[in-house]
C-alpha positions as CSV (number, residue, x, y, z in Angstrom):
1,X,185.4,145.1,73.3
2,X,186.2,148.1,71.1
3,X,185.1,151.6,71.9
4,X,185.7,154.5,68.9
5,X,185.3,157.8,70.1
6,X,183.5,159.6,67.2
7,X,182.7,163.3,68.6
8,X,180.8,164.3,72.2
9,X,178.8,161.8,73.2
10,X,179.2,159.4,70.4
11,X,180.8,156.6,70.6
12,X,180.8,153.1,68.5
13,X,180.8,150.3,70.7
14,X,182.2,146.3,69.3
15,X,180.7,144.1,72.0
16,X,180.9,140.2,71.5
17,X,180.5,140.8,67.8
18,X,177.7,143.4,68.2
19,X,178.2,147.0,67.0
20,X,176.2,150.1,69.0
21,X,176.4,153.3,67.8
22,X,175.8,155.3,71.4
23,X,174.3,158.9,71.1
24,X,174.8,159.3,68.0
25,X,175.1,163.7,67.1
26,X,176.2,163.1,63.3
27,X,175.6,166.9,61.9
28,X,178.2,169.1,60.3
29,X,180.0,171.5,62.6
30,X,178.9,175.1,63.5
31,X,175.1,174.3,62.9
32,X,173.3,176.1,65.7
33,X,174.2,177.8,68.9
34,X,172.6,178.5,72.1
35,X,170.6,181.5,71.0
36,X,169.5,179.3,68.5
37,X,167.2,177.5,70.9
38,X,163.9,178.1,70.7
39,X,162.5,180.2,73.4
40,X,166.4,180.3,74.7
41,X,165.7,178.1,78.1
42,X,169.5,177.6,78.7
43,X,172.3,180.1,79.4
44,X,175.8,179.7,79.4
45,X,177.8,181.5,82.4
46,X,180.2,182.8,79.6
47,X,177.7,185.0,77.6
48,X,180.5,184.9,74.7
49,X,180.4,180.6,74.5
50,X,176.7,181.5,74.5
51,X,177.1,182.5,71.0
52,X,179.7,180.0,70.2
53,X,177.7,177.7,67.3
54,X,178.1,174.1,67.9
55,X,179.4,171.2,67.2
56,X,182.8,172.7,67.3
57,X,184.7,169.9,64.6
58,X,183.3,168.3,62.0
59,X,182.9,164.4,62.2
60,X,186.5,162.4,62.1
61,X,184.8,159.9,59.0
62,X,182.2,159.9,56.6
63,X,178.7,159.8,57.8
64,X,178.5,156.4,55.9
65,X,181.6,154.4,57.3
66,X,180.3,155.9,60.9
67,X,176.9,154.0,60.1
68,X,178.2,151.3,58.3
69,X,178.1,147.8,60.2
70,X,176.0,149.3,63.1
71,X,173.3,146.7,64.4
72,X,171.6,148.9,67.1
73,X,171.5,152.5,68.3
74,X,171.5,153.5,71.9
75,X,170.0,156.9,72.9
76,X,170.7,158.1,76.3
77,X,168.3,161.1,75.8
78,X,167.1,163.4,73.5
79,X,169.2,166.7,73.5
80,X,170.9,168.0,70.5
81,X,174.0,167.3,71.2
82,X,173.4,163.8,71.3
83,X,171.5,163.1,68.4
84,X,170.3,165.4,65.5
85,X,167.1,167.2,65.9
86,X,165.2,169.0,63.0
87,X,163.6,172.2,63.2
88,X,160.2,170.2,62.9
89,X,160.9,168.5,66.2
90,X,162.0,165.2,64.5
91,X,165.2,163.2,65.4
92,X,167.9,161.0,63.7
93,X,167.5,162.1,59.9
94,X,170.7,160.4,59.0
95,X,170.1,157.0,60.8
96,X,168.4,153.6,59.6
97,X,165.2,154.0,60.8
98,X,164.1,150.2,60.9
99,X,167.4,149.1,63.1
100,X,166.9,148.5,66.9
101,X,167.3,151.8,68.7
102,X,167.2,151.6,72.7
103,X,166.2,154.6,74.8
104,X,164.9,155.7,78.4
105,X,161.5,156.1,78.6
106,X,158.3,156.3,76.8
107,X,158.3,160.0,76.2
108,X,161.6,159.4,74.3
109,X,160.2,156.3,73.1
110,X,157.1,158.6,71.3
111,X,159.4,161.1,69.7
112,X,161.8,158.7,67.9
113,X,158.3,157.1,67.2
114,X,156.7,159.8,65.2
115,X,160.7,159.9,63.5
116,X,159.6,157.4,61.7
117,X,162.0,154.6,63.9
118,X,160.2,151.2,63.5
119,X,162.0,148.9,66.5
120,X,162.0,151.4,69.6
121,X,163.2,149.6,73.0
122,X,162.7,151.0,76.4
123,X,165.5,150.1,78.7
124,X,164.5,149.5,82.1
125,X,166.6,148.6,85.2
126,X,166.0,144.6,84.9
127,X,168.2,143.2,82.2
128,X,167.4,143.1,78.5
129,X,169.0,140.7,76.2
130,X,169.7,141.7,73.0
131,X,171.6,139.2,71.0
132,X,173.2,137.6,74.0
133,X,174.4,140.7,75.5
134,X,172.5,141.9,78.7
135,X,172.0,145.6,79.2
136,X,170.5,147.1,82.5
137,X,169.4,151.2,82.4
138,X,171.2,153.1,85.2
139,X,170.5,156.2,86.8
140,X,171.6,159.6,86.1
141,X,171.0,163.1,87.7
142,X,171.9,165.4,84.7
143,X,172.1,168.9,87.1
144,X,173.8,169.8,90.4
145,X,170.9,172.3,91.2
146,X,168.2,171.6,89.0
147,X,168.2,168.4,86.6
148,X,168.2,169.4,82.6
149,X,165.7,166.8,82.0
150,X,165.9,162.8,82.5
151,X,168.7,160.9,81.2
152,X,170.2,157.2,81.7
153,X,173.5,155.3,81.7
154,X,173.9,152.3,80.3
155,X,175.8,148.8,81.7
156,X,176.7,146.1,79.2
157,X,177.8,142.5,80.2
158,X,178.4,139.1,78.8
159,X,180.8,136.6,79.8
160,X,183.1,137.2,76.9
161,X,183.4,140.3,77.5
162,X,184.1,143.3,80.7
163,X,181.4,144.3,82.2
164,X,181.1,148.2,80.5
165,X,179.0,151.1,82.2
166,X,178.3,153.9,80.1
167,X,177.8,156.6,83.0
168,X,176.0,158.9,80.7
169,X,174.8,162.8,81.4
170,X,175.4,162.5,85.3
171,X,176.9,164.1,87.7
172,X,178.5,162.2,91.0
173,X,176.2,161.1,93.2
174,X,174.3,158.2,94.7
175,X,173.0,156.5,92.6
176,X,176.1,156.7,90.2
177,X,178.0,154.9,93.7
178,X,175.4,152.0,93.8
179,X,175.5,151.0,90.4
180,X,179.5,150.7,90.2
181,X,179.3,149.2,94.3
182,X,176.8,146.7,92.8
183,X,178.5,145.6,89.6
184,X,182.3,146.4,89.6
185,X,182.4,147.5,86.0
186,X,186.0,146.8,84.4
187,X,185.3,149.7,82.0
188,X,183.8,153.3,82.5
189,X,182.4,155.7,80.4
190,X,182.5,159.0,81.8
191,X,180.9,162.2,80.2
192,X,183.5,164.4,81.8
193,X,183.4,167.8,80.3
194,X,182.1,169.6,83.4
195,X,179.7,171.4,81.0
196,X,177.3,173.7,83.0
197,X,174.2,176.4,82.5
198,X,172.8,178.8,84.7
199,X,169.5,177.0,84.7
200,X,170.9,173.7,86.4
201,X,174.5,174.1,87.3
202,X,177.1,171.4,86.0
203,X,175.5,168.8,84.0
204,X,178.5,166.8,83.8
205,X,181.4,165.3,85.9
206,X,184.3,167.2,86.2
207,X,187.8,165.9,87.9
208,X,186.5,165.8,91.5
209,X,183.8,163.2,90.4
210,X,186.3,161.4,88.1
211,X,188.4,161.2,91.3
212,X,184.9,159.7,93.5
213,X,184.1,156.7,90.6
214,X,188.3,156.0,90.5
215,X,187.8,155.4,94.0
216,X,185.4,154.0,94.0
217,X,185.9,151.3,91.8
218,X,190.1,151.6,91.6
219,X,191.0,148.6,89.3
220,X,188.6,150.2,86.8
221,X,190.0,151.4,83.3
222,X,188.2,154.9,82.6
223,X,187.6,156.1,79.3
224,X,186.8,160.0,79.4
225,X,184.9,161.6,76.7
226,X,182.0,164.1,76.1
227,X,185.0,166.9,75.3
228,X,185.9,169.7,73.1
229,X,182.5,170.0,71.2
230,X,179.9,172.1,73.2
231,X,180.2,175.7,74.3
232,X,178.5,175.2,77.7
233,X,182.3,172.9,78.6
234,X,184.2,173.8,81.3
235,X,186.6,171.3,80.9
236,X,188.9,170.5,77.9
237,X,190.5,167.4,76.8
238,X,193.9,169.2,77.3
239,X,192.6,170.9,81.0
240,X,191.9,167.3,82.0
241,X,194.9,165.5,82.1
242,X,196.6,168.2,83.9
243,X,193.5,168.2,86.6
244,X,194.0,164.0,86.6
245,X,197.4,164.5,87.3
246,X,197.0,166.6,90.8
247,X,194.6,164.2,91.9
248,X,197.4,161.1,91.1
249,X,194.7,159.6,88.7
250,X,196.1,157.7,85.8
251,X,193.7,154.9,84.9
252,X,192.3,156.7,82.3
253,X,192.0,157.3,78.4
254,X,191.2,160.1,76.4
255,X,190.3,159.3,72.9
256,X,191.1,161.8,70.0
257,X,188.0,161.8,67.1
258,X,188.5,158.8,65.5
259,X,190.3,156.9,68.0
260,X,189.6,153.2,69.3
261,X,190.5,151.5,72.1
262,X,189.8,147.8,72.8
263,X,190.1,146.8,76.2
């Protein structure tokens, strides 16, 4: 398998001969900013990153060679810093609306809908086969205090392949430890940027839950990303490795924009 980290969230997946493009936020940079938000329901604790307009880079490549060879699009959920959203509501202007796109639920599901997407799949947690790759939804609990929303992780298997687990917009906690006790993943995805908002507390993992999944499943290889693009981070790509390195965690990589890894 191949994983490119393209920026946040989005990353394209190579998986038995099967691209993914995973969350995929493909506008410029600087396009909007918390205050932005209509009817402003999230805060920052840093009132200046409040104003900070996001994304923070530009794209490492052209839209077109990001989309190129893509066979199916996996959604986690619907917030704008995982895939575009219009000021009409509408989401994914940039992708090929008649390619599979895989999401959580049917309220998702009826948004991409009235996009104009034409294959919409609902993950659920029994497997899914799509072109001989199985895919289970996992849980996620995208708040400490008060959950932004639902979201979902992803887990990928085949027997060419390591089993992959997308941990998605999650926090540490239960239901995060039964999915890696039950499969073992060789590969995680962590979304690790410790982001946070006064409405729900950290949305993401920060080093102390990096530290829980590496110990939880030790012999896994961890690929952290989710960094550097969003004003609500606490944590930094270059903050993290020294955090990693007083807990003694090295079983990690963190891709630059544009960087792929095959594992």
């Amino acid at each position: 398998m191949k994983l490119t980290q393209i920026r946040n969230a989005t990353n394209k997946l190579s998986y038995n001969g099967i691209t993914f493009l995973i969350d995929p936020w493909l506008m410029p940079k600087h396009q909007f900013s918390f205050v932005d938000i209509p009817g402003r329901p999230f805060h920052v604790p840093d009132p200046v990153k409040e104003q900070l307009p996001m994304p923070f880079y530009d794209l490492p490549l052209p839209v077109a060679s990001i989309l190129e060879n893509v066979d199916a699009y996996i959604v986690t959920h619907l917030h704008p810093d995982h895939i575009d959203i219009a000021s009409d509501g509408s989401v994914g202007a940039p992708l090929d609306k008649h390619l599979p796109l895989f999401c959580q639920n049917e309220a998702d599901a009826a948004v991409l809908a009235r996009s104009e997407f034409t294959d919409i799949r609902v993950l659920t947690s029994a497997p899914t086969e799509f072109s001989g790759i199985t895919l289970h939804k996992t849980e996620c609990r995208h708040g400490t205090f008060n959950p932004c929303g639902e979201s979902m992780g992803v887990l990928f298997s085949h027997p060419q392949e390591p089993i992959f687990y997308i941990a998605g917009d999650t926090i540490w906690y239960d239901a995060v430890q039964r999915t890696l006790q039950t499969y073992m993943p060789d590969v995680i995805a962590l979304n690790c940027c410790a982001a946070e908002t006064v409405e729900n507390g950290r949305l993401l993992m920060n080093d102390e839950d990096i530290e829980c999944v590496k110990k939880t499943c030790p012999s896994a290889a961890l690929y952290l990303t989710h960094l550097d693009t969003v004003a609500h981070a606490a944590i930094t790509r270059y903050s993290l490795r020294g955090l990693l390195t007083c807990r003694g965690i090295t079983n990690y990589t963190i891709p630059l924009d544009g960087e792929s890894i095959i594992y």
